[in-house]
MARDO-670833 format. One line per 5 residues: number of its first residue (from 1); their letters; for each residue x, y, z of C-alpha. Coordinates in steps of 0.5 Angstrom, whole numbers, plus 2048, in hexadecimal, padded with zeros to 3 digits. Example, Ala and Ser with C-alpha at 12.3 -4.5 7.8 and 13.67 -1.06 7.14 Angstrom:
1	AS	819 7F7 810 | 81B 7FE 80E
END
This chain:
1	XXXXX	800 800 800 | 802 807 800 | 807 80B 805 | 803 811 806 | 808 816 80A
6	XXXXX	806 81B 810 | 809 821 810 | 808 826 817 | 809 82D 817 | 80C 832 81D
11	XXXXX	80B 839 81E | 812 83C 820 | 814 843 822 | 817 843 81B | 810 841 818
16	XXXXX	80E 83B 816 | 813 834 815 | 810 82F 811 | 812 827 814 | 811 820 810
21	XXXXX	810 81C 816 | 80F 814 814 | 80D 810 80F | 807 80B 810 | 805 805 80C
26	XXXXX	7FD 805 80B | 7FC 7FE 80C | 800 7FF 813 | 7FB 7FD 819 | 801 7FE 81D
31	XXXXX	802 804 822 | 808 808 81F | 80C 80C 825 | 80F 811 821 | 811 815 827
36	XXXXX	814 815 82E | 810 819 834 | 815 81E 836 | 80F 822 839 | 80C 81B 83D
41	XXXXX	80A 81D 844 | 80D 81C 84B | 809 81A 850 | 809 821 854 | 807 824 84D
46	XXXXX	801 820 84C | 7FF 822 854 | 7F8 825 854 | 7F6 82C 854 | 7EF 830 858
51	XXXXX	7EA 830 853 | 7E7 837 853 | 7E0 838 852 | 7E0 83F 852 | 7E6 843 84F
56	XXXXX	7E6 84A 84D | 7E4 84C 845 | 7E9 84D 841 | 7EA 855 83F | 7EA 855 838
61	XXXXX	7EF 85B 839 | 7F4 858 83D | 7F6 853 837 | 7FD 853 833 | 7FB 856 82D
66	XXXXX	7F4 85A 82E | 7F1 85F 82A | 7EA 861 82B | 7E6 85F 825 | 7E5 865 820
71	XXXXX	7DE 867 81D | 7DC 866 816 | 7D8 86C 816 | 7D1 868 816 | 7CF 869 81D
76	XXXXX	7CF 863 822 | 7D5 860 81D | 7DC 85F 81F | 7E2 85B 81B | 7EA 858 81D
81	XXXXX	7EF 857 818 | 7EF 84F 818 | 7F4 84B 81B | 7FB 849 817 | 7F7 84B 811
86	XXXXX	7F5 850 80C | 7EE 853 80D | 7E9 855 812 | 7E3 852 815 | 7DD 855 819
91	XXXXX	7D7 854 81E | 7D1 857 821 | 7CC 855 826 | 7C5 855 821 | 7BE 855 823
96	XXXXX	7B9 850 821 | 7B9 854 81A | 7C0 854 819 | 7C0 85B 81B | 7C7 85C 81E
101	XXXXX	7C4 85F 825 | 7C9 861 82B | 7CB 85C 831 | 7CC 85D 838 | 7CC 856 83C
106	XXXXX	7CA 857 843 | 7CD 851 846 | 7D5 850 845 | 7D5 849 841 | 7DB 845 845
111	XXXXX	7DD 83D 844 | 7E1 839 849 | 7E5 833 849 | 7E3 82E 846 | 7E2 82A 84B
116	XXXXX	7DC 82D 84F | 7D9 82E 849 | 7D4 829 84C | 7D0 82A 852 | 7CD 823 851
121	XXXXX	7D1 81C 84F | 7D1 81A 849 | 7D3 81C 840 | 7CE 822 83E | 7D1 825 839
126	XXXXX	7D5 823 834 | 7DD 820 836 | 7D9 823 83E | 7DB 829 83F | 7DD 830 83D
131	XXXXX	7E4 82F 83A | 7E1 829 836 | 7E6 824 839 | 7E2 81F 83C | 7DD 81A 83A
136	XXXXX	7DE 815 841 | 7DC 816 848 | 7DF 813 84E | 7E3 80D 84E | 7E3 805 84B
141	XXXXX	7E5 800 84F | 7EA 7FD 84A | 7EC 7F5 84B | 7EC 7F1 844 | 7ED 7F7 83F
146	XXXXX	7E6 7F4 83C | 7E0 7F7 838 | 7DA 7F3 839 | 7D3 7F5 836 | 7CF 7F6 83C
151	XXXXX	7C8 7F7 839 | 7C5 7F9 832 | 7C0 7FE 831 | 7BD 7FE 82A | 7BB 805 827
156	XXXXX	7B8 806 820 | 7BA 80B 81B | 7B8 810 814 | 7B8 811 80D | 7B8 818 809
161	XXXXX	7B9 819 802 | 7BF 815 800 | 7C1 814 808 | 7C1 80F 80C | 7C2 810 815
166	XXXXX	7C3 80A 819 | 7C4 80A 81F | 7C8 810 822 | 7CD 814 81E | 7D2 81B 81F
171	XXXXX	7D3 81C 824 | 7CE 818 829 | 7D1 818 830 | 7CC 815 835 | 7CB 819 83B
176	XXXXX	7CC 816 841 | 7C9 818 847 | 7C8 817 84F | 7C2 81B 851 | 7C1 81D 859
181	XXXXX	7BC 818 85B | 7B7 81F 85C | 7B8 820 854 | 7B6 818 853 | 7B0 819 857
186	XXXXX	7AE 81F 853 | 7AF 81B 84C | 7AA 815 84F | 7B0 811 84E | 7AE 80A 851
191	XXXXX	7B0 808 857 | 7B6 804 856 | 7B9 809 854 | 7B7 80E 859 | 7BA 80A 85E
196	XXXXX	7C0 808 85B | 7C6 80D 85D | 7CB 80A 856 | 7C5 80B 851 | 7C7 80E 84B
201	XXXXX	7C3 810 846 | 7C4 811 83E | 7C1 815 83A | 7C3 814 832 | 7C0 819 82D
206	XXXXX	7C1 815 826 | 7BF 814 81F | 7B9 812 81F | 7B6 818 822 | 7B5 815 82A
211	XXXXX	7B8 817 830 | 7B9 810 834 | 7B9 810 83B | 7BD 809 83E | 7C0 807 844
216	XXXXX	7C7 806 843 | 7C8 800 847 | 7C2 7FD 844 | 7BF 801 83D | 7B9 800 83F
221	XXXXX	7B6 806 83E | 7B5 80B 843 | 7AF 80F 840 | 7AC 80F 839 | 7B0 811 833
226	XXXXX	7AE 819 832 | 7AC 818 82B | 7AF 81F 827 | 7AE 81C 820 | 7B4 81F 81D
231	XXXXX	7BA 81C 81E | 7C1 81D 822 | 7C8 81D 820 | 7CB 822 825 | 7CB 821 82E
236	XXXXX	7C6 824 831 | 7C8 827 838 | 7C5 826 83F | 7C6 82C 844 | 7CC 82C 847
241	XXXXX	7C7 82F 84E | 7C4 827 84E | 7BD 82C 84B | 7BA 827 847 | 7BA 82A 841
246	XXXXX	7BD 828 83A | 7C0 82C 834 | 7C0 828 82E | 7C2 82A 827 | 7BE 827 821
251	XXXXX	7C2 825 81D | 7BD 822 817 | 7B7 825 814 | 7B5 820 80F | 7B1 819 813
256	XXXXX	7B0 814 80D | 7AE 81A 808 | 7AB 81F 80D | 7AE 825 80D | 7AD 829 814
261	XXXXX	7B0 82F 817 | 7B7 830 81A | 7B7 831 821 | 7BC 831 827 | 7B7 82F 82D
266	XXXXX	7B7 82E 835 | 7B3 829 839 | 7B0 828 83F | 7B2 821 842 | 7AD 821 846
271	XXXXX	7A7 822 842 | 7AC 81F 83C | 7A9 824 837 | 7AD 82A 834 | 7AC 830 836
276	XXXXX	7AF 835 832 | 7B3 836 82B | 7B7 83B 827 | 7B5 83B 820 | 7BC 837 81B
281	XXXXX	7BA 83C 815 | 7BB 842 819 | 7B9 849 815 | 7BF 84C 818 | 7C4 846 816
286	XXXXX	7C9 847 811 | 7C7 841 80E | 7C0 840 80C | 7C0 838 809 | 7C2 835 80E
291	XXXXX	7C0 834 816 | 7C3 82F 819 | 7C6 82E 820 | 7CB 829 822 | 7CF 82D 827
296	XXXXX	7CF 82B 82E | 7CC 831 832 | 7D0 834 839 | 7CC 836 83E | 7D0 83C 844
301	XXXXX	7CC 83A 84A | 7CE 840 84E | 7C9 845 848 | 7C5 840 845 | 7C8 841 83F
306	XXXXX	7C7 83C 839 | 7CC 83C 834 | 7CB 839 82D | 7CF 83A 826 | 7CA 838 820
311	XXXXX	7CC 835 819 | 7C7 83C 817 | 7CE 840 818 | 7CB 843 81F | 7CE 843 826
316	XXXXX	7C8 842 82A | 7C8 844 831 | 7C2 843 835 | 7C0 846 83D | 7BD 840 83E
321	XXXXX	7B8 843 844 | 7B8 83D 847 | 7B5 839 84E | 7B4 832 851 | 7B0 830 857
326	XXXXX	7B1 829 858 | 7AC 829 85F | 7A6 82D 859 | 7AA 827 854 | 7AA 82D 84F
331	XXXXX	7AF 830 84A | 7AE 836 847 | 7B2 83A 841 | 7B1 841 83E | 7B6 843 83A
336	XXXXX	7B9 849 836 | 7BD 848 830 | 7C3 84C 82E | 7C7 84B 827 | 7CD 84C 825
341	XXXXX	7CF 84D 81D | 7D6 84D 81A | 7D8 84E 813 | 7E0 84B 810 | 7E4 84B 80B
346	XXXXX	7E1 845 805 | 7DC 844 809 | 7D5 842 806 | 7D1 83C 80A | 7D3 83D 811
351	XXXXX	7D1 839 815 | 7D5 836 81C | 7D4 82E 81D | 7D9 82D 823 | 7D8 82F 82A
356	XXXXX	7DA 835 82D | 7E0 835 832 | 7E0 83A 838 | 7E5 83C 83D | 7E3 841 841
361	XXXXX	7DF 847 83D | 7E2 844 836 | 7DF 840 832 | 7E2 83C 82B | 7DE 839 825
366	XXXXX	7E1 837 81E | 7DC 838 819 | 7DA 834 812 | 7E0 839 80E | 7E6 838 811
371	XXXXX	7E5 83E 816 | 7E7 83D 81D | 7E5 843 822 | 7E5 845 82A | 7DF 84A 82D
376	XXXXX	7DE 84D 832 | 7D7 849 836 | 7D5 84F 83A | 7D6 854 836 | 7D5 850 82F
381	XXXXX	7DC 854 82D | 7E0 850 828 | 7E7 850 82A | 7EB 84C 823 | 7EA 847 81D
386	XXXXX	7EF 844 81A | 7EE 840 814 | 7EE 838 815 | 7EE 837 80D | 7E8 832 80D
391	XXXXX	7E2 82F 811 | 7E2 82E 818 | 7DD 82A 81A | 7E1 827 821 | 7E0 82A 827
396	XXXXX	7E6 82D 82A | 7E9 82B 831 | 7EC 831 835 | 7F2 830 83A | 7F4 835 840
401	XXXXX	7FC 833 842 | 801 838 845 | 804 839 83E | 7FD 83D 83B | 7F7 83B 839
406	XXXXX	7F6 837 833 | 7F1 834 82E | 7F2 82D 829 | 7EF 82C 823 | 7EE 829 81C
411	XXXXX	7EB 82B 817 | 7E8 825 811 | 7E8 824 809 | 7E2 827 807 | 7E2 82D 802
416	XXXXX	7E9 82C 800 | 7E6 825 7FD | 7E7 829 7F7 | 7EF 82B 7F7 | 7F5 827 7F3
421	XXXXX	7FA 823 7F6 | 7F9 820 7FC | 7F4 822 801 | 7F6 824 809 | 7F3 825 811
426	XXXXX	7F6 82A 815 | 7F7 829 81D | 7F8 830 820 | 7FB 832 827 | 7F7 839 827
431	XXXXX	7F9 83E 82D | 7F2 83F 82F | 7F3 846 832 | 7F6 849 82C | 7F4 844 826
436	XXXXX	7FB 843 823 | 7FD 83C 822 | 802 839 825 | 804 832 822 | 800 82E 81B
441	XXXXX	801 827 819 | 7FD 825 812 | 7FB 81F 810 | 7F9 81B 80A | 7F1 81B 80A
446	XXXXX	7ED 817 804 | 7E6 81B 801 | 7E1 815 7FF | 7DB 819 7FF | 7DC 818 806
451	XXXXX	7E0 81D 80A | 7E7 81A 80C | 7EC 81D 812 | 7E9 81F 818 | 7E2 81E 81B
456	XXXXX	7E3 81D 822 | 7E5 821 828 | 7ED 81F 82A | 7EE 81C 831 | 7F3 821 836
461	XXXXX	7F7 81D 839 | 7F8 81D 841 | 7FC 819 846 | 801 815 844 | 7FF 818 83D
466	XXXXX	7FF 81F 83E | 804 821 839 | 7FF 81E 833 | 7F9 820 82F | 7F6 81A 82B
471	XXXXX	7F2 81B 825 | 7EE 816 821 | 7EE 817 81A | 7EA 814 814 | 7EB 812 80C
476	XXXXX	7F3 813 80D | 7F6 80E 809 | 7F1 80B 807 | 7EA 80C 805 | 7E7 807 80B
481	XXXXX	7ED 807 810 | 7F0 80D 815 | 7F4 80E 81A | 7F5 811 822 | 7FB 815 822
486	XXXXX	7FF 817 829 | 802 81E 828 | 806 822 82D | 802 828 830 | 808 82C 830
491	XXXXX	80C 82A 829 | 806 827 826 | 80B 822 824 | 808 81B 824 | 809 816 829
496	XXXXX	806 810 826 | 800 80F 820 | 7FB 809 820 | 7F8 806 819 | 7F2 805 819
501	XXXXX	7EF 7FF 814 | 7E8 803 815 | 7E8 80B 815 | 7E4 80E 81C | 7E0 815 81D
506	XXXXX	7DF 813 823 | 7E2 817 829 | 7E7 813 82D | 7E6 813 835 | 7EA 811 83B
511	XXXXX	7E8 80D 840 | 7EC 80D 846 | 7EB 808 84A | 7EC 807 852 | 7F3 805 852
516	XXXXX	7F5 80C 84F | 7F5 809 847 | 7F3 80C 842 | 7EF 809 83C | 7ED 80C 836
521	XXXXX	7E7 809 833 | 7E6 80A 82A | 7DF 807 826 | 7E1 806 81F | 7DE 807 818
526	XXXXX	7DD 7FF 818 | 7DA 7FF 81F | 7DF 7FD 823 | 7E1 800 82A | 7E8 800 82D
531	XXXXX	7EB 801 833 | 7F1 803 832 | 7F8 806 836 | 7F8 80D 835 | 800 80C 836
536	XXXXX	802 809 82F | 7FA 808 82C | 7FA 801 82C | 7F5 7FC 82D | 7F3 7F9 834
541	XXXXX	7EB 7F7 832 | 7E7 7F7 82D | 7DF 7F5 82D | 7DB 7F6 826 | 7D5 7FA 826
546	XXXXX	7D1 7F8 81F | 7D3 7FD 81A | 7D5 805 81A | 7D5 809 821 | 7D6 810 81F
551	XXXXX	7D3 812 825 | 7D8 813 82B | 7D9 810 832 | 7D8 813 839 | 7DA 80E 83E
556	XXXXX	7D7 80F 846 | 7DB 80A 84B | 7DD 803 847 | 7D6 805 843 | 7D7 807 83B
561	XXXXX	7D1 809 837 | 7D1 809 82F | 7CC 809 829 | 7CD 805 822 | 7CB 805 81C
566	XXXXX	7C8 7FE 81D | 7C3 802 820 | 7C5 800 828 | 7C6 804 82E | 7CC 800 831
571	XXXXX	7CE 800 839 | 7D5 7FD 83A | 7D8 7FB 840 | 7E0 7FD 840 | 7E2 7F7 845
END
């Protein structure tokens, strides 16, 4: 078979150096080290910090760099130079007309650490919390190092006019919640559950247009499927506070040849209805064909304030005026919606798929034209943009280290399908206060009609990994295979490369089990689940699940939960 080669770029003080790093035979199933760790963590550096639950906004002021943002000359429009490239971008808070309108929050927006951004146990966003870096919760008591299926629970699915949605797909993490027992007595949960201090509940929004409610240790449902009628790829979110109330995004509007209206909904757990919605096709968004909401939305529980990009081209912020007495078993929301427009250099569809990061008062998106940005989510100031030259539809992660902060992400294979010569991923260490790139690594990636290099969110490494980030990446040296890549956080060099015979879009999730080992669990296009060491990629245990998992895995203890293609919801003991 053909060697493809893998080239990793570095941005020195000089400027950018460009490195060819290892040939890798297509055909290799083999993990391929490539690298020594000189960055590998000493015991003492792996020592836990305090996380913060409240730490002081960000003055925008006070960042390298800052300029206040210029005027346009139509009122309440303001614009920046792009970051690392020609050309301006600008932005305005619009009214539900488009109108631009002035804005003024009455409550400053303020995000902190990842790990108290639940009040309650469990997943309930996508990669469990505000940096996207999680996806599993508490710890797996580890003695074989075996997958085993626990239990199945069938789901149906949808057809459109040349489409076919079985299962779950993109990105379709399951939430996994431990409800306080006044919670579950306000839902009506049965009483084995009430009583039950370890119940944990799944709730899965999928394709076929129902959200499911199962009890993870069984998958027996908890509740009745709230019946949508429009189907899901993205994850939902449960409210951070333990309120029972859930964000979804439709993510389909064609149900076996009906056409219906996009919609990003809110569900009342205890009635098990929807309560409320925002319109896909928003008069305001620049984009007036498409209304789609895959993006899992972060909630600050301090405001009540609701964040959601869409794939319209808006940001929306919502005042979600919310209440819940669970003595009265009753929860409310009243929301007021705030919409956030931009405008970038090549820009035509808009569009954001991926979903935000937040540190502190920033947030950080990447939408369906290369564009990658920073806003400000109190003010709605936008700080920079920076060109990522394709689509990215995979959430990024955010790490906060003594060195800075900083965010990694990778771009797909999409509208560069129609460039000569061989087509590439790029993976980018951006310095998230500022935007600039720190390091790039590229990698072949294939366009079948299928999009190829990365769909799925990297993994941060920590503990006895904290010097790596590990991505999955699709289509690479073939049309069906992949590879997982360690790379260097501080060089971006790779520290090894795994083949895979069958590509993934799903996002990799570590498992950390009692013992203090880390895992790393990855679905694949041909319904494989590994567990894998995260320390050299390679494979401890593998159980099959039918047919392709888009959708990624959230794990709660030795608990893993994942939707097929071939139509299952699968419970998976890691034992």
């Amino acid at each position: 078979m053909e060697t493809r080669m893998v080239h990793a770029r570095r941005l020195a003080a000089a400027g950018l150096a460009l490195a060819t790093l290892v040939g890798v035979a297509a055909c290799s199933t083999e993990t391929v080290r490539t690298g020594e760790r000189p960055n590998k963590p000493t015991a003492a550096a792996t020592q836990a910090r305090t996380p913060n639950a409240d730490p002081a906004a960000i003055r925008l002021s006070e960042l390298p760099g800052y300029l206040p943002p210029r005027g346009t000359g139509e009122a309440n429009v303001f614009e920046r130079n792009m970051t690392d490239s020609a050309g301006t971008f600008s932005w305005s808070v619009v009214d539900e007309h488009g109108e631009p309108t002035g804005y003024s929050s009455r409550e400053q927006v303020v995000f902190g650490d990842p790990e108290t951004y639940n009040q309650i146990p469990g997943v309930l966003t996508f990669r469990g919390n505000n940096h996207r870096t999680g996806g599993a919760w508490g710890t797996a008591q580890v003695t074989e190092q075996q997958l085993e299926v626990a239990w199945t629970r069938q789901i149906g699915e949808i057809r459109g006019e040349g489409s076919y949605w079985p299962g779950a797909g993109w990105t379709g993490q399951p939430l996994l919640v431990q409800w306080p027992r006044e919670t579950k007595v306000a839902m009506g949960l049965d009483a084995k559950y009430v009583d039950d201090d370890n119940f944990v509940e799944v709730i899965y929004p999928v394709f076929e247009g129902k959200i499911h409610r199962l009890d993870l240790k069984t998958g027996e449902p908890t509740k009745p499927a709230i019946e949508v009628g429009w189907g899901f790829k993205g994850t939902a979110s449960v409210d951070p506070r333990g309120y029972p109330l859930l964000y979804a995004g439709q993510g389909l509007n064609d149900t076996n040849g009906t056409i219906g209206p996009w919609r990003y909904r809110v569900f009342d757990l205890i009635q098990n209805k929807q309560v409320w919605h925002i319109a896909g096709l928003d008069p305001a968004a620049p984009r007036q064909d498409w209304g789609a909401f895959d993006s899992s939305a972060l909630v600050d529980a301090q405001t009540d304030t609701l964040m959601a990009p869409a794939e319209n081209g808006l940001i929306y912020k919502v005042k979600l005026n919310s209440s819940y007495d669970p003595e009265a078993k009753k929860v409310t929301v009243d929301p007021e919606v705030t919409r956030l427009r931009y405008t970038a250099p090549g820009n035509e569809k808009y569009g954001i798929e991926n979903s935000a990061v937040a540190y502190r008062n920033l947030m950080f998106a990447a939408d369906n034209e290369g564009k990658l940005f920073a806003w400000d989510a109190t003010t709605l100031e936008m700080l920079w943009m920076r060109e990522v030259e394709d689509d990215t539809d995979a959430s990024l992660v955010l790490e906060e280290t003594p060195q800075g902060v900083f965010l990694y992400t990778g771009n797909e294979v999409d509208a560069r399908k129609q460039a000569t010569g061989d087509l590439v991923t790029n993976i980018r260490k951006i310095d998230a206060l500022t935007g600039k790139q720190l390091w790039q690594y590229d990698i072949p990636a294939y366009y079948t009609g299928i999009n190829g290099g990365v769909l799925a969110t990297p993994v941060i490494g920590k503990g006895p990994i904290a010097d790596l980030v590990i991505f999955n990446i699709s289509r690479t040296t073939a049309p069906r295979e992949g590879d997982l890549v360690a790379l260097d956080k501080a060089t971006g060099e790779v520290v090894w490369r795994r083949h895979l015979g069958n590509y993934s879009w799903s996002s990799p999730t570590l498992v950390t089990s009692t013992d203090g080992r880390l895992y790393g669990v990855l679905a694949d296009s041909e319904g494989v689940m590994h567990l894998f060491d995260p320390e050299t990629g390679e494979d401890i245990s593998t159980v099959s699940l039918g047919k392709n998992v888009e959708a990624t895995p959230s794990v709660f203890g030795d608990m893993l939960v994942v939707a097929s293609y071939d139509r299952n919801i699968y419970g998976i003991r890691i034992r």
